[in-house]
VOBA-1610 file (N, C-alpha, C; in pm, whole numbers, padded with zeros to 5 digits, always signed):
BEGIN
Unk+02491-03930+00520Unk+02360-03923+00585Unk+02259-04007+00507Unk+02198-04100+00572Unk+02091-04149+00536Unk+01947-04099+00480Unk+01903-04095+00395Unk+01760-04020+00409Unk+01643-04123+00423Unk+01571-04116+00489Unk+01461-04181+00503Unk+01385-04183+00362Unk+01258-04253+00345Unk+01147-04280+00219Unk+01084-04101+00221Unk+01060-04094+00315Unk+01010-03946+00281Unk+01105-03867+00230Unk+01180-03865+00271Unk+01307-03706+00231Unk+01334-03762+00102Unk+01345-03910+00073Unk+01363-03906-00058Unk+01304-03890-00160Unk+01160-03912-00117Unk+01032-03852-00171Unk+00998-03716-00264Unk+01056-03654-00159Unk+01053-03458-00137Unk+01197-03418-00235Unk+01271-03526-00183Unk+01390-03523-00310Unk+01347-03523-00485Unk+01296-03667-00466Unk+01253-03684-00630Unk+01169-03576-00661Unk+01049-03581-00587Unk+00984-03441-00641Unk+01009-03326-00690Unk+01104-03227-00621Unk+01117-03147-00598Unk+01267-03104-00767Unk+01316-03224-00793Unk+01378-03284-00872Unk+01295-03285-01028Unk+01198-03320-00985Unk+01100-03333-01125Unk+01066-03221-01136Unk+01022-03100-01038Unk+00944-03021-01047Unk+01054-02886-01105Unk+01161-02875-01086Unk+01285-02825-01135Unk+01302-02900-01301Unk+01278-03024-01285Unk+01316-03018-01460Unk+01207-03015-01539Unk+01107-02954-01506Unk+00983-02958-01571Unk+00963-02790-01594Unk+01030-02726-01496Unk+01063-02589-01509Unk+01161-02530-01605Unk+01253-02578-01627Unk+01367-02572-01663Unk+01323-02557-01809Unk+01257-02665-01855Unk+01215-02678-01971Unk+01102-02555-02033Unk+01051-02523-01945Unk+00912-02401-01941Unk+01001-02293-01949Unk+01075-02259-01874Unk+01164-02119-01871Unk+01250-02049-02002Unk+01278-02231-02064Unk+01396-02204-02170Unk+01282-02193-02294Unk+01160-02227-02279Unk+01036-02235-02427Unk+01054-02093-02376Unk+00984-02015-02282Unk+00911-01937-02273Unk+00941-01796-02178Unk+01072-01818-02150Unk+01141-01677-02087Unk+01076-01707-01918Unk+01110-01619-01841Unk+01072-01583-01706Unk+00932-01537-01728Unk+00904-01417-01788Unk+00808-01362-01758Unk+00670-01446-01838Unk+00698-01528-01952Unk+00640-01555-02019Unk+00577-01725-01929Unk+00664-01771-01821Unk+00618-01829-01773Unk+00521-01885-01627Unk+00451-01870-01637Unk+00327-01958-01536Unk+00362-02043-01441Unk+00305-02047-01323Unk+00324-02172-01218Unk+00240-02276-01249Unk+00129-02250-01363Unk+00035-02305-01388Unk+00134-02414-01524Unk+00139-02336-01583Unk+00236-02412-01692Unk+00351-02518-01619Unk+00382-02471-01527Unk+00535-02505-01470Unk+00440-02670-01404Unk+00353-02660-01350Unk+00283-02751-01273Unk+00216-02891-01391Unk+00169-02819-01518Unk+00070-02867-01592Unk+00255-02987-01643Unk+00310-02872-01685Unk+00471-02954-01759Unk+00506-03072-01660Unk+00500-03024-01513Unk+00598-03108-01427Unk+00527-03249-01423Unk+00364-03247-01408Unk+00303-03373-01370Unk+00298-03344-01241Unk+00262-03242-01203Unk+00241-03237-01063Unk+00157-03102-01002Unk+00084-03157-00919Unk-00064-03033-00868Unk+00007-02867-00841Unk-00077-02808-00840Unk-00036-02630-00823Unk-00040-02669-00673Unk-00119-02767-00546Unk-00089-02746-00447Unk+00081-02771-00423Unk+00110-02888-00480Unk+00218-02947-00451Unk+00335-02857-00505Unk+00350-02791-00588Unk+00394-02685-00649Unk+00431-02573-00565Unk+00346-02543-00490Unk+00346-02409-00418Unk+00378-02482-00281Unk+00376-02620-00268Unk+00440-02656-00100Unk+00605-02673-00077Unk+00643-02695-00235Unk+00784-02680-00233Unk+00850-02559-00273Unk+00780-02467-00343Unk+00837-02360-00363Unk+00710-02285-00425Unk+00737-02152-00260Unk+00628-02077-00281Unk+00566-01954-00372Unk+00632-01942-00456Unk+00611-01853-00596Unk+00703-01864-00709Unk+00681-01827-00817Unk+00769-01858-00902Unk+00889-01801-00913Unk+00929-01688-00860Unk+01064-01598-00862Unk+01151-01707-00719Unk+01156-01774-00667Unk+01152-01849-00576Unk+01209-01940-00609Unk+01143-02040-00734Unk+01112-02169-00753Unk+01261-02155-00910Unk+01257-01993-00953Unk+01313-01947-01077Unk+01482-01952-00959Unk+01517-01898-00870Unk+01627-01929-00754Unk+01692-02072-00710Unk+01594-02094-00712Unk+01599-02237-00697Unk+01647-02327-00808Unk+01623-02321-00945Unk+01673-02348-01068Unk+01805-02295-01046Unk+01843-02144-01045Unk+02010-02111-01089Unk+02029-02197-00985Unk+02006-02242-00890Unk+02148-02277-00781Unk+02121-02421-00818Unk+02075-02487-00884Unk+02057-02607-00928Unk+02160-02658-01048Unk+02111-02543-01170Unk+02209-02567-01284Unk+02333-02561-01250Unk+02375-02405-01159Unk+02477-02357-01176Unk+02583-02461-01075Unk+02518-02521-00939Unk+02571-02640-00891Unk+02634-02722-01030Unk+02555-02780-01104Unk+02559-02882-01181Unk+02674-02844-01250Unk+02728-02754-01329Unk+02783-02680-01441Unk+02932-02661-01310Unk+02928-02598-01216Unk+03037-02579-01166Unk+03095-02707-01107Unk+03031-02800-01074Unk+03081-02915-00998Unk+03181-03013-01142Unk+03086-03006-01284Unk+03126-03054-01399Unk+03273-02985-01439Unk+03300-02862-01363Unk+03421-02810-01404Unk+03549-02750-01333Unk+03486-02785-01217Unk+03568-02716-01095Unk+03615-02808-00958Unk+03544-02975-00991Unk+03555-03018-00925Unk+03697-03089-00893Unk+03744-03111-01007Unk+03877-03154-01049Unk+04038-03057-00960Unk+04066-03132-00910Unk+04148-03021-00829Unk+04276-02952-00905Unk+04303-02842-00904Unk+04364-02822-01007Unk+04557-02797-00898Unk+04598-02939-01002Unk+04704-02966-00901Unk+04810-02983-01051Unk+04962-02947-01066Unk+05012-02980-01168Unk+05091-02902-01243Unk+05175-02882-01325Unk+05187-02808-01441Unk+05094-02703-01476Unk+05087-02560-01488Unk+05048-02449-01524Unk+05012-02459-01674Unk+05142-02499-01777Unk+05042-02517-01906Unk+04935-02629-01951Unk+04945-02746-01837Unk+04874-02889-01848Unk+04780-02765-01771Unk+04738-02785-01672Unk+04647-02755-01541Unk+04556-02624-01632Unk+04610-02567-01695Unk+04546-02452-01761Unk+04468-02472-01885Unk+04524-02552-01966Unk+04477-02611-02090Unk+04361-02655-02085Unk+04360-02761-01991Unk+04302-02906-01943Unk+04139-02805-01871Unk+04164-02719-01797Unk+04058-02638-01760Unk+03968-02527-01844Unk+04044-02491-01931Unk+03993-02403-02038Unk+03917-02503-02089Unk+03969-02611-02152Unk+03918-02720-02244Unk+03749-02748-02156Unk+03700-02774-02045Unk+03660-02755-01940Unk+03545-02656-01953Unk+03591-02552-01902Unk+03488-02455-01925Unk+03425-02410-02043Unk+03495-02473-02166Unk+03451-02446-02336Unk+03365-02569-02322Unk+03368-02677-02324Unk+03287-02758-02323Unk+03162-02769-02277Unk+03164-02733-02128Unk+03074-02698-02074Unk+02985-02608-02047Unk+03066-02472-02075Unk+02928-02327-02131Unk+02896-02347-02272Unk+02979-02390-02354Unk+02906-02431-02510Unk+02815-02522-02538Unk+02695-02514-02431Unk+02613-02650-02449Unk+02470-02532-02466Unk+02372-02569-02575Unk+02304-02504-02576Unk+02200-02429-02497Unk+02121-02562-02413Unk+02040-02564-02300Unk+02122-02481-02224Unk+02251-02467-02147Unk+02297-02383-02090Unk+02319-02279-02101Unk+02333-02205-02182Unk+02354-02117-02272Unk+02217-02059-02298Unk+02114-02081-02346Unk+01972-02027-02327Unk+01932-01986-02168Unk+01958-02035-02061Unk+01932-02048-01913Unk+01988-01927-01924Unk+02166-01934-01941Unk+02226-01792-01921Unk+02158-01671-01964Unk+02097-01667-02120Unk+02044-01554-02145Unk+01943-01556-02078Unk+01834-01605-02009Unk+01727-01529-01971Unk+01739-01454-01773Unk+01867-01527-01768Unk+01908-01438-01637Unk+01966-01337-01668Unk+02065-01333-01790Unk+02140-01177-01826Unk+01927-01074-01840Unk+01881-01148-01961Unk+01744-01066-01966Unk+01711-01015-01838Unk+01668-01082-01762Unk+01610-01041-01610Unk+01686-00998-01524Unk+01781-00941-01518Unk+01875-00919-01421Unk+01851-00741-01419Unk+01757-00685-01522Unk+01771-00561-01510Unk+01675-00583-01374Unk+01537-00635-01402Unk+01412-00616-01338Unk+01446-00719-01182Unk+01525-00785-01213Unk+01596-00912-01055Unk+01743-00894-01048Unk+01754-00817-01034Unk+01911-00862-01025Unk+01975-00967-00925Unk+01889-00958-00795Unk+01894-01080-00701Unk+01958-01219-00814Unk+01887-01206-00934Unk+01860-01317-00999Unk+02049-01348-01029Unk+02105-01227-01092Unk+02201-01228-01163Unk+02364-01259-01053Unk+02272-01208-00922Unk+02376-01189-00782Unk+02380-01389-00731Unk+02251-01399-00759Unk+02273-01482-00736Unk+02336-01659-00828Unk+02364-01617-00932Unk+02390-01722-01047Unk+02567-01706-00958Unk+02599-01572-01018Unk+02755-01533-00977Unk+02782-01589-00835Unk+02720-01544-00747Unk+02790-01605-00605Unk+02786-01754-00628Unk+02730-01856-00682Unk+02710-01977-00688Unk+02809-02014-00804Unk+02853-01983-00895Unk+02970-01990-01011Unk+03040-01903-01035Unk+03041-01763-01031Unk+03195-01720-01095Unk+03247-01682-00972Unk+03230-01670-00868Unk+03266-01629-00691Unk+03384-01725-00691Unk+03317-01881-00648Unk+03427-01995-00614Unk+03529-01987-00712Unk+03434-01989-00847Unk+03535-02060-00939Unk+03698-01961-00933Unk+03695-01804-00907Unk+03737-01733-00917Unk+03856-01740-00781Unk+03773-01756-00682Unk+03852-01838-00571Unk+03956-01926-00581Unk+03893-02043-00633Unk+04010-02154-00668Unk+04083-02109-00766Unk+04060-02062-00891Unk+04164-02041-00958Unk+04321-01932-00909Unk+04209-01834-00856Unk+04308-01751-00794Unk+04449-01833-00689Unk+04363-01870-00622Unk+04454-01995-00489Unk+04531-02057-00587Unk+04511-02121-00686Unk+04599-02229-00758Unk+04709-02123-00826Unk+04655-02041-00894Unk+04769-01944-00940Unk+04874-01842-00864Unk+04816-01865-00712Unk+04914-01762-00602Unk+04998-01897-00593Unk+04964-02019-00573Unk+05025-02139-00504Unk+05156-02238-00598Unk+05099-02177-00716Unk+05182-02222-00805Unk+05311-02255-00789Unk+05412-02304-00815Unk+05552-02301-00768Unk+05616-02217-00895Unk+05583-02259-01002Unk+05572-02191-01166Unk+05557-02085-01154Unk+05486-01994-01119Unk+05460-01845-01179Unk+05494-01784-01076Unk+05503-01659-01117Unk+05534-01512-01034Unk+05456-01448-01098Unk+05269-01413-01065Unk+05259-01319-01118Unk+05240-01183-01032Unk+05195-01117-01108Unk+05198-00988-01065Unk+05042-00973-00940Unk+04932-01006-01056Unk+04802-01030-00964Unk+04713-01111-01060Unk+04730-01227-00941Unk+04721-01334-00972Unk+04480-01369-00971Unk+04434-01233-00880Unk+04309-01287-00896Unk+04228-01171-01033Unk+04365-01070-01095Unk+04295-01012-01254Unk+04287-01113-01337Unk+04380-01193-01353Unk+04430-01297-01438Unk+04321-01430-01416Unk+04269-01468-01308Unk+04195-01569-01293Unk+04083-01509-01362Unk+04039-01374-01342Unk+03927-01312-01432Unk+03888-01294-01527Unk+04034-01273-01600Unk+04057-01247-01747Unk+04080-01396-01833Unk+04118-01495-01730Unk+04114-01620-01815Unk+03986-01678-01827Unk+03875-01622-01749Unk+03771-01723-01709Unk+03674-01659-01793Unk+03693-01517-01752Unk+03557-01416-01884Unk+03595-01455-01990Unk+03723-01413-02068Unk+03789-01422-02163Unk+03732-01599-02273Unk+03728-01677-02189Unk+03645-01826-02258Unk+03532-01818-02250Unk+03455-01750-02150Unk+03366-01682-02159Unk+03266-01652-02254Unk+03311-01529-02268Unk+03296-01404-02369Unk+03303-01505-02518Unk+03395-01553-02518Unk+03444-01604-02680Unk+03296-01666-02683Unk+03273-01795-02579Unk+03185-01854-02608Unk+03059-01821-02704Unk+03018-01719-02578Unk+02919-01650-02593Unk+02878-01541-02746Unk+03002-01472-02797Unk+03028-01418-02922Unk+02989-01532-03030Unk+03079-01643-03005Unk+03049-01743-03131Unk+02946-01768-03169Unk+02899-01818-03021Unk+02716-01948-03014Unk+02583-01829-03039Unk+02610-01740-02987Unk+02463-01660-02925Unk+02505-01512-03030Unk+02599-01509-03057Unk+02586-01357-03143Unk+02647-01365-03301Unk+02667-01472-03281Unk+02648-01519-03452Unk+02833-01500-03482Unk+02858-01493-03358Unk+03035-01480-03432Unk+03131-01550-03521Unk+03071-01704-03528Unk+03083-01785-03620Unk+03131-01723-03772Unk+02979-01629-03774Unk+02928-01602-03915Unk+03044-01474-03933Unk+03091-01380-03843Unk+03116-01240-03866Unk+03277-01256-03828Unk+03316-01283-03661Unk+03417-01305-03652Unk+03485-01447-03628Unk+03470-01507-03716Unk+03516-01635-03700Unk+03638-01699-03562Unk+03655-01742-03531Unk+03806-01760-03443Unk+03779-01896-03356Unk+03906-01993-03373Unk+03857-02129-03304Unk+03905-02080-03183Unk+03855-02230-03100Unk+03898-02227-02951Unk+04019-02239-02893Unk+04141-02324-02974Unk+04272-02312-02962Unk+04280-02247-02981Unk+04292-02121-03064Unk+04357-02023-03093Unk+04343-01889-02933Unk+04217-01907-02938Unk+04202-01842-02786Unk+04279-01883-02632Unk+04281-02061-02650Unk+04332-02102-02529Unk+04488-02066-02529Unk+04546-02080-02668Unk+04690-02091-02656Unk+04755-01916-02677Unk+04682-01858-02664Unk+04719-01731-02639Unk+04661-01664-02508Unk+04589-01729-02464Unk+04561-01686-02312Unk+04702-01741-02280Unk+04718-01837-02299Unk+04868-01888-02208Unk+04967-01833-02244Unk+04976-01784-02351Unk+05093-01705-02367Unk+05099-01553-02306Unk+04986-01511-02297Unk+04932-01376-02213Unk+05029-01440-02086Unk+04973-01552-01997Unk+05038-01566-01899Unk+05149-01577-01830Unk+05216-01667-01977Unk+05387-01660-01967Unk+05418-01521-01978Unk+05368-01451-02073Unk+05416-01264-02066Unk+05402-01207-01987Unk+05303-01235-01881Unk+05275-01152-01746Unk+05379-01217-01638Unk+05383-01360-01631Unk+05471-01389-01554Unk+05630-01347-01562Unk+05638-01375-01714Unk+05835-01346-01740Unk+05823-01143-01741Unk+05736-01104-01754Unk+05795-00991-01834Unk+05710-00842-01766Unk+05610-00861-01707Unk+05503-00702-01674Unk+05532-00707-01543Unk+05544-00561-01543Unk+05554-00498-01349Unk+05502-00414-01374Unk+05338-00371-01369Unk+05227-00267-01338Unk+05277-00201-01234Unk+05325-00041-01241Unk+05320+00032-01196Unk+05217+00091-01118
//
């Protein structure tokens, strides 16, 4: 589709006015931030502000489905076609890379923060990233020719929190300092979890 000078207009804008936010949100939390601030940061009027997005819980929606586009397309776009220990590796490697980035990682905490008082906020990050992602992985692991597992969409869960979680322990809760543990060591025992579930568990 073509866009005309205007739509592309409303594009760039609307573009600036998101990364001018982005930046306000991660100084200064949700609550701590202003449309006034958000406007003064972007380079652009409180009218113009409020014609693209009409309040800030709105404009804060508009951000997750922005990042979280960005972040899932960087990791999910890749079709996951291949070998189970390549195809698995190669994706872990993937999602470590890409939630271990700081700026991202700050975004995350102030939606876990707000999710008591929005949860909309928190419903909505998940339906936009861990929903699909959880989707495809699942599909690739029923489709497999390689595995037999048992249930194949716990396992997409447990591989995906599981890099997750580590992340998050290391970068944001100081696990570095307390429980040390690299990222191979996590990836190559998730896979061995998997070969064990595949060769060997029948959940009763």
């Amino acid at each position: 589709m073509i866009l005309s000078y205007q739509q592309k207009k409303t594009e760039a804008k609307t573009k600036q006015i998101l990364k001018g936010a982005l930046s306000q949100f991660l100084e200064y939390g949700y609550l701590g931030t202003s449309m006034d601030k958000i406007a003064h940061h972007a380079g652009v009027s409180k009218q113009t502000l409020y014609s693209h997005f009409g309040d800030k819980e709105t404009l804060f929606k508009a951000l997750i489905y922005e990042v979280a586009t960005q972040k899932f397309q960087l990791v999910w776009a890749k079709p996951l076609e291949g070998k189970p220990e390549i195809v698995l590796k190669e994706l872990a490697q993937r999602i470590i890379n890409e939630v271990n980035d700081p700026q991202y990682l700050a975004f995350i905490h102030i939606i876990v923060t707000e999710a008591k008082s929005y949860p909309e906020l928190g419903e909505l990050f998940l339906e936009n990233v861990a929903k699909p992602a959880m989707n495809i992985l699942t599909k690739y692991l029923d489709d497999c020719p390689d595995l037999n597992l048992t249930d194949s969409e716990a396992i997409a869960h447990i591989f995906v929190n599981s890099l997750i979680h580590h992340i998050l322990t290391q970068e944001i809760l100081q696990g570095k300092k307390v429980i040390p543990i690299s990222n191979d060591r996590i990836v190559n025992n998730l896979m061995i979890m998997i070969k064990f579930n595949q060769e060997n568990i029948k959940i009763k």
